[in-house]
C-alpha positions as CSV (number, residue, x, y, z in Angstrom):
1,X,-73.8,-0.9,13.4
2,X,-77.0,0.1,11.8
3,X,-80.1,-1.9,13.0
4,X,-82.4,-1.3,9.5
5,X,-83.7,-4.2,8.7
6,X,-82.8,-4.6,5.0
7,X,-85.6,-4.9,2.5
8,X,-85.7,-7.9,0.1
9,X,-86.9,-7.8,-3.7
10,X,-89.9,-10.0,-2.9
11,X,-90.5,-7.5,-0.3
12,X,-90.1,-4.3,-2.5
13,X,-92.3,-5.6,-5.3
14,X,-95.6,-7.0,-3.0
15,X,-95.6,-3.2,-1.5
16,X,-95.5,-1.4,-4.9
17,X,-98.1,-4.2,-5.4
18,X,-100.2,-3.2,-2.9
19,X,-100.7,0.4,-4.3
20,X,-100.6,0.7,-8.4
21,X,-102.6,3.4,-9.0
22,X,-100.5,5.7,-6.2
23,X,-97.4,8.0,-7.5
24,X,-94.2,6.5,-7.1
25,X,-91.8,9.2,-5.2
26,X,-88.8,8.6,-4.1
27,X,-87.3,10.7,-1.0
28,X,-83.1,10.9,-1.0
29,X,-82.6,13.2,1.8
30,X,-84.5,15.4,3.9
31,X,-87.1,17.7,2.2
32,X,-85.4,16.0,-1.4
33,X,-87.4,14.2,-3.7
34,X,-86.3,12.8,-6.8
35,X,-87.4,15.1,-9.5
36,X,-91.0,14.1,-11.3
37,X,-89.3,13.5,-14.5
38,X,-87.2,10.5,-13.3
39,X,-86.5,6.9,-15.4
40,X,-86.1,3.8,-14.5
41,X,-83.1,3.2,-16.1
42,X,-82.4,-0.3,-15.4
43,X,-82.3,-2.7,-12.6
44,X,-79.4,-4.9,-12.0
45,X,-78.6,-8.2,-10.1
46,X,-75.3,-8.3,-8.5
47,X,-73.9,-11.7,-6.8
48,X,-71.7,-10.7,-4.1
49,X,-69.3,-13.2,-2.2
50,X,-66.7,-11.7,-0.2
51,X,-64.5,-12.7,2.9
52,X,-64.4,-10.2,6.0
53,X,-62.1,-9.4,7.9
54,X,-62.3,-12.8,10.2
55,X,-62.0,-15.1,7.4
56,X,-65.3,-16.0,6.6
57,X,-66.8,-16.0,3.3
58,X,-69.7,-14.2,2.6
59,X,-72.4,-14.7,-0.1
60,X,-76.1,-12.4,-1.0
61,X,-77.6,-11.3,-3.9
62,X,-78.3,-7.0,-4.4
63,X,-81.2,-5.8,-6.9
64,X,-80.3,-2.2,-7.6
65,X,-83.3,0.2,-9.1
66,X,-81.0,2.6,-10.7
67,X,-83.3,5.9,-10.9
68,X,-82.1,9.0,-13.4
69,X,-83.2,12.6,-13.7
70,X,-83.2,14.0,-17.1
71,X,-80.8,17.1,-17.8
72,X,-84.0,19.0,-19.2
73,X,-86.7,18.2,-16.5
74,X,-90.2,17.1,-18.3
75,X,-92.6,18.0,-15.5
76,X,-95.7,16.7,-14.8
77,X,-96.2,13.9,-12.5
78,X,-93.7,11.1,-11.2
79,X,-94.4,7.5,-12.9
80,X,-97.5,5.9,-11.3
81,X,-96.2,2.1,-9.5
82,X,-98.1,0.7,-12.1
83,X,-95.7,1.9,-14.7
84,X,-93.1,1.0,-12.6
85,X,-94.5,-2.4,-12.3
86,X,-94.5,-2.6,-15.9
87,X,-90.8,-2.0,-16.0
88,X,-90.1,-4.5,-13.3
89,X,-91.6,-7.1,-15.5
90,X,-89.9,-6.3,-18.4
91,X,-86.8,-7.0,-16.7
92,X,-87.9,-10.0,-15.0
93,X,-89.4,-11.6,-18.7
94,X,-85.6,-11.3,-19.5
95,X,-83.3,-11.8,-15.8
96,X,-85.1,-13.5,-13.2
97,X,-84.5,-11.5,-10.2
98,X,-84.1,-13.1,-6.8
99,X,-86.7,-12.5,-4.5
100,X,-84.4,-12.8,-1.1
101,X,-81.7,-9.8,-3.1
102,X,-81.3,-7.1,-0.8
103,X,-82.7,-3.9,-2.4
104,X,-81.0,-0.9,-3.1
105,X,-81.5,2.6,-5.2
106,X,-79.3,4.2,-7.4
107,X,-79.5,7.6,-7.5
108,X,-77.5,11.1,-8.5
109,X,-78.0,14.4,-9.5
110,X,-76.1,17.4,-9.7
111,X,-76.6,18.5,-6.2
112,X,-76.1,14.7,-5.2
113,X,-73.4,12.2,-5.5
114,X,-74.6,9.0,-7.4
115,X,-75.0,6.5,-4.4
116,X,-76.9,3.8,-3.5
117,X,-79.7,3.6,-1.3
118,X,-81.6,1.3,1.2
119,X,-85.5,2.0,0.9
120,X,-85.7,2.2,4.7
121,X,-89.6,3.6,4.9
122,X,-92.8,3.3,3.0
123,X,-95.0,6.5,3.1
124,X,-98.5,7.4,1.7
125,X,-99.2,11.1,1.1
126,X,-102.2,12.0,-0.7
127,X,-101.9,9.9,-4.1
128,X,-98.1,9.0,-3.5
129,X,-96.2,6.4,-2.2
130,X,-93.0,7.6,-1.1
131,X,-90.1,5.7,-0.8
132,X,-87.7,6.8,2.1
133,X,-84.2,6.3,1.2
134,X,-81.5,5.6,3.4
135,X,-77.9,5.6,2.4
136,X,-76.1,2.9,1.9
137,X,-73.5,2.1,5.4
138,X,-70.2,-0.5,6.1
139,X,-70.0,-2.6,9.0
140,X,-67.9,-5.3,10.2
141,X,-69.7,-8.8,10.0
142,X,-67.2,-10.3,12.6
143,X,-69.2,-8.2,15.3
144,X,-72.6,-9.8,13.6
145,X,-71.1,-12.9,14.7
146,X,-70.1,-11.8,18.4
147,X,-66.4,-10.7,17.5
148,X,-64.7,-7.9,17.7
149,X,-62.7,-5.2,16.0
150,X,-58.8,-5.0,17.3
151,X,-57.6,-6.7,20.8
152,X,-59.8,-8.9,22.9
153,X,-60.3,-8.1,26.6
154,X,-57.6,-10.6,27.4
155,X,-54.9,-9.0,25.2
156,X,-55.7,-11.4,22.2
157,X,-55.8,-10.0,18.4
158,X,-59.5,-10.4,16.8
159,X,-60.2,-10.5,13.3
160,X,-59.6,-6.8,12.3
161,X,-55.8,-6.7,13.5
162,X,-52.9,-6.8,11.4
163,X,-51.4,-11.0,10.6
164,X,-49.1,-12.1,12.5
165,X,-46.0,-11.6,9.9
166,X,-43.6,-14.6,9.4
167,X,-40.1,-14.3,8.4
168,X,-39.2,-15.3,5.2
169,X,-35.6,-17.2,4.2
170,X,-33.9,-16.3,1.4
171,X,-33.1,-19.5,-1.1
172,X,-30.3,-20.0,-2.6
173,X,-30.8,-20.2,-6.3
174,X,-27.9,-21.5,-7.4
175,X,-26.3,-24.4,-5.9
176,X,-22.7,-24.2,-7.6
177,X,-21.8,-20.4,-8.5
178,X,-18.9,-21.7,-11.1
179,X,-22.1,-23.6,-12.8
180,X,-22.5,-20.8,-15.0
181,X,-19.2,-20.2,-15.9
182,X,-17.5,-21.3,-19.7
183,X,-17.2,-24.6,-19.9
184,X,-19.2,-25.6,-16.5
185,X,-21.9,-27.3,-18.4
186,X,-25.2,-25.5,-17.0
187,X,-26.3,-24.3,-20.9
């Protein structure tokens, strides 16, 4: 399991905060930086509930930054965090987001599946603030919890192995098979 500590919105928002006038860059693989002419597109708040694979309901909030790179690139400089800032509180005049969402990036290009990202690091070069993204990863919340995936030491099946299946009777439907017939009074 990865051990990134996850970045909430709150989180996200007091570091742009912390550095308006800088460049906002934002880093999707090595040596890759999303190109200067990026949007903002939009920023979404997703509820999630789920139940793993032990039975236990989950519940957290995501805040997505979806980030898009015009067809014909604009050049010139990447947004400044200010600007970005500016976005954020358009949103937030109109969806309240929650400060304790988990943060991820959206992003895609042609040389890069859409996906979406954890920003994992926070790096100043020069005038820019560059966000290092990392992508997105599954794990199974039953070993969070101090399970496991398959059969126990002691032979036991844990959360992840197939239910125990139960054999099923068949019913009869009808009770009297001459019910249905003329004159047997079932219509």
């Amino acid at each position: 399991m990865n051990t990134i500590e996850l970045l909430s919105w709150g989180d996200f928002k007091d570091t742009l905060k912390q550095h308006p006038e800088a460049i906002l860059q934002f880093q999707y693989s090595e040596n890759k930086i999303v190109d200067a002419s990026y949007h903002i597109t939009e920023i979404k708040q997703a509820p999630i509930t789920s139940v793993d694979c032990g039975g236990v309901k989950n519940n957290w909030t995501e805040v997505i930054l979806q980030l898009w790179e015009p067809a014909g690139k604009e050049g010139g400089r990447a947004m400044a965090v200010s600007k970005a800032l500016t976005i954020v509180e358009v949103v937030e005049n109109v969806l309240p987001l929650n400060p304790a969402g988990i943060v991820k990036i959206e992003f895609g290009n042609s040389e890069y599946d859409t996906r979406q990202m954890y920003p994992a690091e926070f790096k100043i070069e020069g005038e820019n603030l560059i966000v290092n993204l990392m992508p997105d990863f599954t794990q199974c919340k039953a070993i969070g919890r101090g399970g496991s995936c398959g059969t126990t030491e002691k032979g036991q099946e844990e959360c992840c192995a197939p239910a125990e299946k139960k054999k099923v009777e068949p019913v009869k439907l009808v009770a009297n098979a001459s019910c249905c017939e003329p004159g047997g009074g079932c219509c």
